[in-house]
Backbone as JSON Lines, residues from 0, in Angstrom:
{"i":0,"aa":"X","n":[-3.21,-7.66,29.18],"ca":[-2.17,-7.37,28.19],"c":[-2.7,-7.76,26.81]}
{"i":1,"aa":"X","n":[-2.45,-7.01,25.76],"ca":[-2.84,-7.33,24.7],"c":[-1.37,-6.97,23.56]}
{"i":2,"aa":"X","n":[-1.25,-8.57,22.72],"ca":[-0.28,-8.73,22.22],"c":[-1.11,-8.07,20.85]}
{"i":3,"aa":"X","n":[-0.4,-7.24,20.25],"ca":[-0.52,-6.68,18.82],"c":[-0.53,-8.04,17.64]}
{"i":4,"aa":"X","n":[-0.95,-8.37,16.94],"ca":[-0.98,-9.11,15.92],"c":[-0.38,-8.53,14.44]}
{"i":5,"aa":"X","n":[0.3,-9.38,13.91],"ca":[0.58,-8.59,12.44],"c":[0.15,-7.77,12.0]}
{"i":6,"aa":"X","n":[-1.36,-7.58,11.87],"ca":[-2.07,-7.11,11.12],"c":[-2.26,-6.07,11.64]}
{"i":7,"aa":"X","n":[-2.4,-5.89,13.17],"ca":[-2.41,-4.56,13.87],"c":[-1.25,-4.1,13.94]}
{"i":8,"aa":"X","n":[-0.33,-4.12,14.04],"ca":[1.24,-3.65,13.89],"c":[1.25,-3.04,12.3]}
{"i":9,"aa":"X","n":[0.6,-3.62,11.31],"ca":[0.82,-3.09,10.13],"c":[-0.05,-1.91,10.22]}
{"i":10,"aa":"X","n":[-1.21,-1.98,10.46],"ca":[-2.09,-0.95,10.83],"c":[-2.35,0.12,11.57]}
{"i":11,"aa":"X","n":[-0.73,0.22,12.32],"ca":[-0.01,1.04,13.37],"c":[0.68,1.66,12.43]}
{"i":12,"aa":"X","n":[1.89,0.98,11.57],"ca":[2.69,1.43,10.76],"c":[2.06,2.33,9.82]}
{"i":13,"aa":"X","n":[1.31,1.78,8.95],"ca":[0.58,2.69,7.97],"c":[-0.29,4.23,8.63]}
{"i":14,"aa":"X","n":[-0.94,4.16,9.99],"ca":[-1.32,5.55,10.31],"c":[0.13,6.13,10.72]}
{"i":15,"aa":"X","n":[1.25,5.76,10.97],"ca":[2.52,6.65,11.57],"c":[3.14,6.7,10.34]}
{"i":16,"aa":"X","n":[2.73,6.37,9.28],"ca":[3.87,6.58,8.08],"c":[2.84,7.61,6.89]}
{"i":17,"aa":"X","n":[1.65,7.72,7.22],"ca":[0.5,8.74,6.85],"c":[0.41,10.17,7.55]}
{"i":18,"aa":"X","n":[0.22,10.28,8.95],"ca":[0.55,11.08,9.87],"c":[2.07,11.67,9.86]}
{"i":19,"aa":"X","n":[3.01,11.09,9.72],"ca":[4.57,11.31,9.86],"c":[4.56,12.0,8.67]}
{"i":20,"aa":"X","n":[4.7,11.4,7.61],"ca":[5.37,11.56,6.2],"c":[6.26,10.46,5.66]}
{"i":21,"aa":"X","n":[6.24,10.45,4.53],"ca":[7.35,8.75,4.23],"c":[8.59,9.21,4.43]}
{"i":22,"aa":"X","n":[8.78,10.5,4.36],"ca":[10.31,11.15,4.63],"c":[10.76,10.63,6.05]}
{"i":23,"aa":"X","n":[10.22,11.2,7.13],"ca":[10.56,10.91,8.51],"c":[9.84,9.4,8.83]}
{"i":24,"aa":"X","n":[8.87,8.83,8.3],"ca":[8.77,7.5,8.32],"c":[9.99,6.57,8.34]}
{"i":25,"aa":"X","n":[10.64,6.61,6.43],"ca":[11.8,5.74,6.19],"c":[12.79,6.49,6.97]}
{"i":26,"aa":"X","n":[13.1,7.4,7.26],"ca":[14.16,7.31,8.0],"c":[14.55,7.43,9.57]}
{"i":27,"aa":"X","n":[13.08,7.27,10.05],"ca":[13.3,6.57,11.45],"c":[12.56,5.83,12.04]}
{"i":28,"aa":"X","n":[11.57,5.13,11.25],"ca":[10.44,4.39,11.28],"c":[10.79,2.91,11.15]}
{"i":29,"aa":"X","n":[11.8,2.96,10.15],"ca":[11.87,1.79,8.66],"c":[12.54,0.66,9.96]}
{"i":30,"aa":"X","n":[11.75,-1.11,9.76],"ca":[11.8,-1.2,11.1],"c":[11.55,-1.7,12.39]}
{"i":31,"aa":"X","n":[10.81,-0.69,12.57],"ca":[9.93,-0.51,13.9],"c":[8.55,-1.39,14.15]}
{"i":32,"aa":"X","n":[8.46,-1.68,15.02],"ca":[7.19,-3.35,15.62],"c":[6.84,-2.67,17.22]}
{"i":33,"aa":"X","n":[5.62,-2.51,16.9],"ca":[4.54,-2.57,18.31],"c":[4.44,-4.02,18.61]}
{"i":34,"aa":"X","n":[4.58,-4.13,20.08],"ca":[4.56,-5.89,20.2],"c":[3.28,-5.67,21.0]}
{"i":35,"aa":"X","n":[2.78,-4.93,22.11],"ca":[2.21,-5.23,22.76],"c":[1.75,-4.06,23.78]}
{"i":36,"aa":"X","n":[0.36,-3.92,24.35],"ca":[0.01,-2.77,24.97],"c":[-0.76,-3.74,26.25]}
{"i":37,"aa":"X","n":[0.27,-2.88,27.56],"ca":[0.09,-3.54,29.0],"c":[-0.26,-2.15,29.99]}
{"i":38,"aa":"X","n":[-1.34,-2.29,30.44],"ca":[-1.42,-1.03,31.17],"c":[-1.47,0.31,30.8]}
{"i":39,"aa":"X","n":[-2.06,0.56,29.22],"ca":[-1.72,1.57,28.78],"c":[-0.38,2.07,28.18]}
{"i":40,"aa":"X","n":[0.61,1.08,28.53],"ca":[1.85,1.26,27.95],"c":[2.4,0.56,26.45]}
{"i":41,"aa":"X","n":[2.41,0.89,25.6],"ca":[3.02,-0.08,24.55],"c":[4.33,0.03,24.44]}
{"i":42,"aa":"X","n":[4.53,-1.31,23.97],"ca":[6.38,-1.55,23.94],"c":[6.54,-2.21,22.66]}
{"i":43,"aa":"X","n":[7.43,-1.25,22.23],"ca":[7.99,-1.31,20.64],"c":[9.1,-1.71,20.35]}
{"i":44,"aa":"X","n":[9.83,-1.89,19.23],"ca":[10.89,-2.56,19.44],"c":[11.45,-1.46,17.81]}
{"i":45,"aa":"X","n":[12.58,-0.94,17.95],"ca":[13.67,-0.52,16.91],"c":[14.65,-0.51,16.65]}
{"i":46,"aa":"X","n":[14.99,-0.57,15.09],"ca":[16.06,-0.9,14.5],"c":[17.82,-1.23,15.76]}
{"i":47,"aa":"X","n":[18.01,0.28,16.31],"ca":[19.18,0.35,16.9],"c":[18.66,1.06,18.32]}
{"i":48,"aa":"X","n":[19.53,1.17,19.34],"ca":[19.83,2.03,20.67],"c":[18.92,3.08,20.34]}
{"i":49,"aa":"X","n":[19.93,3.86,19.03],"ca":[20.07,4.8,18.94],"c":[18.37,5.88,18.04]}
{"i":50,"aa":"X","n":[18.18,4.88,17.31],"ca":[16.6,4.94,17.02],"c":[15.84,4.64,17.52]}
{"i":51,"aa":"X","n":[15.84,3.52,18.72],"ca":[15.01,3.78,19.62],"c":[15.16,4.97,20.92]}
{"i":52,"aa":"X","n":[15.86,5.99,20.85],"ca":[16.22,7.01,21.79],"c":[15.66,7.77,21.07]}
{"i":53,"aa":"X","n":[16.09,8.37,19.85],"ca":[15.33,9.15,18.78],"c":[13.56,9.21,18.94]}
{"i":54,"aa":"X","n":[13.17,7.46,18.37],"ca":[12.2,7.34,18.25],"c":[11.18,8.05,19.57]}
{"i":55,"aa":"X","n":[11.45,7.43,20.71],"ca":[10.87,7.2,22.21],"c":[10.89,8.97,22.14]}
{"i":56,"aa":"X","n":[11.9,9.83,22.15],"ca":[12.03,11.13,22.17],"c":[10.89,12.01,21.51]}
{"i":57,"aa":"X","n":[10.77,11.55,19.79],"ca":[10.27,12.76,19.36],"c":[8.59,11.68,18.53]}
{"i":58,"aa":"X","n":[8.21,11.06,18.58],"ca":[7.52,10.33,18.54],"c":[6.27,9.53,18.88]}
{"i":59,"aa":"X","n":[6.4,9.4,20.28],"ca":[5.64,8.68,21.28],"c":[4.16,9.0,21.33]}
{"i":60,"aa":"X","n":[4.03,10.13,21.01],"ca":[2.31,10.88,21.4],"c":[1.67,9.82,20.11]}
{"i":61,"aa":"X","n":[2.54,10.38,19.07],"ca":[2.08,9.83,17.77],"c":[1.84,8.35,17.4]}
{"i":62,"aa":"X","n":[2.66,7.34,18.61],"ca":[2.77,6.06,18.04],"c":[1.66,5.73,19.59]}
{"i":63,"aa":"X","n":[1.7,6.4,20.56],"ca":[0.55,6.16,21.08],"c":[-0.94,6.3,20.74]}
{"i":64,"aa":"X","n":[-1.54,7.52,19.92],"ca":[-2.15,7.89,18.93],"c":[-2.48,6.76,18.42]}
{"i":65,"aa":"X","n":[-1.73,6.0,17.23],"ca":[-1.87,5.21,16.38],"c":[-2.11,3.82,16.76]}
{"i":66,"aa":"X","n":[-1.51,3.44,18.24],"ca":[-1.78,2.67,18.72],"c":[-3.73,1.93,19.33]}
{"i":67,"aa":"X","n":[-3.63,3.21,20.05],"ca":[-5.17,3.22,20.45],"c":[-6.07,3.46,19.78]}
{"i":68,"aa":"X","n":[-5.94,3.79,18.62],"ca":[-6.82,3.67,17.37],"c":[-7.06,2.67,16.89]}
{"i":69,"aa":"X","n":[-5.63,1.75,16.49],"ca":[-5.69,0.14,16.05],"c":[-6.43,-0.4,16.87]}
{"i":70,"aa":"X","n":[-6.39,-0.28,18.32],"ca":[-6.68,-1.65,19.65],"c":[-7.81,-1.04,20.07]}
{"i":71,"aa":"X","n":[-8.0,-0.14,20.32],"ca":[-9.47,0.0,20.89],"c":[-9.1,0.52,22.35]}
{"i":72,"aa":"X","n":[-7.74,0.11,23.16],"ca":[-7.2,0.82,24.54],"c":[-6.75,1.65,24.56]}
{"i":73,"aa":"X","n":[-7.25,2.49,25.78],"ca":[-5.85,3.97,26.46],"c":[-4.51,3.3,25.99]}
{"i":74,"aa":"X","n":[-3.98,4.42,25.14],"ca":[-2.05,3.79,25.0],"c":[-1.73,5.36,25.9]}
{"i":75,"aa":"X","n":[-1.18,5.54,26.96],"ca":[-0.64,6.49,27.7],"c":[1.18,6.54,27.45]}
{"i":76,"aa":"X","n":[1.3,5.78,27.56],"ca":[2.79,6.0,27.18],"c":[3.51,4.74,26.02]}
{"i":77,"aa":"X","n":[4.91,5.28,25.66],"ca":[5.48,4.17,25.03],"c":[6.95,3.84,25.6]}
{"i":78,"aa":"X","n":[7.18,2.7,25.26],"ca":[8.55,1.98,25.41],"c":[9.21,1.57,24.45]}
{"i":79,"aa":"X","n":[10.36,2.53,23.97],"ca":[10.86,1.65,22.79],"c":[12.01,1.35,23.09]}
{"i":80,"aa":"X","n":[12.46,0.11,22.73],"ca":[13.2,-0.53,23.02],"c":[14.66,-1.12,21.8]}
{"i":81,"aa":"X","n":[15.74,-1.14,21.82],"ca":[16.74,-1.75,20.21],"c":[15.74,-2.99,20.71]}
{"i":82,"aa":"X","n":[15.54,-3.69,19.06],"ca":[15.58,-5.07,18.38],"c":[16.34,-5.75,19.46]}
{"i":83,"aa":"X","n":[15.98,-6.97,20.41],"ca":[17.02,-7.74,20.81],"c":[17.84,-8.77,19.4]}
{"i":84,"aa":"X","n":[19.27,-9.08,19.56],"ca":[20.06,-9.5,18.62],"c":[19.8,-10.88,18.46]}
């Protein structure tokens, strides 16, 4: 398992907010934290339910993409998950 570090999480953000556009970035991005890639899977964490349903939906190739670029691992799928409160 490999836990994402700040610096790689920022470095996630910035290729999905380059790739995306700042348009669809801030408004479904604005946020959003890669915590960690287990098995090829990374698990993310967003704003609400409801942006993380969005997100996980139309997204995933792209934040897997960006993922395995930062880390150096297969990212095969994602998990996004609401912010716990």
């Amino acid at each position: 398992m490999i836990v994402l570090t700040d610096d790689e999480d920022l470095a996630v953000q910035a290729k999905l907010n380059f790739s995306l556009g700042a348009k669809a970035y801030d408004t479904y991005l604005q946020g959003f934290r890669c915590t960690q890639l287990a098995g090829g899977v990374v698990t993310a964490y967003a704003r609400s339910e409801y942006m993380a349903a969005v997100i996980s939906a139309e997204y995933s190739t792209q934040i897997a993409d960006a993922v395995e670029s930062v880390v150096g691992q297969p990212a095969t799928m994602v998990l996004v998950l609401p912010r716990p409160r």
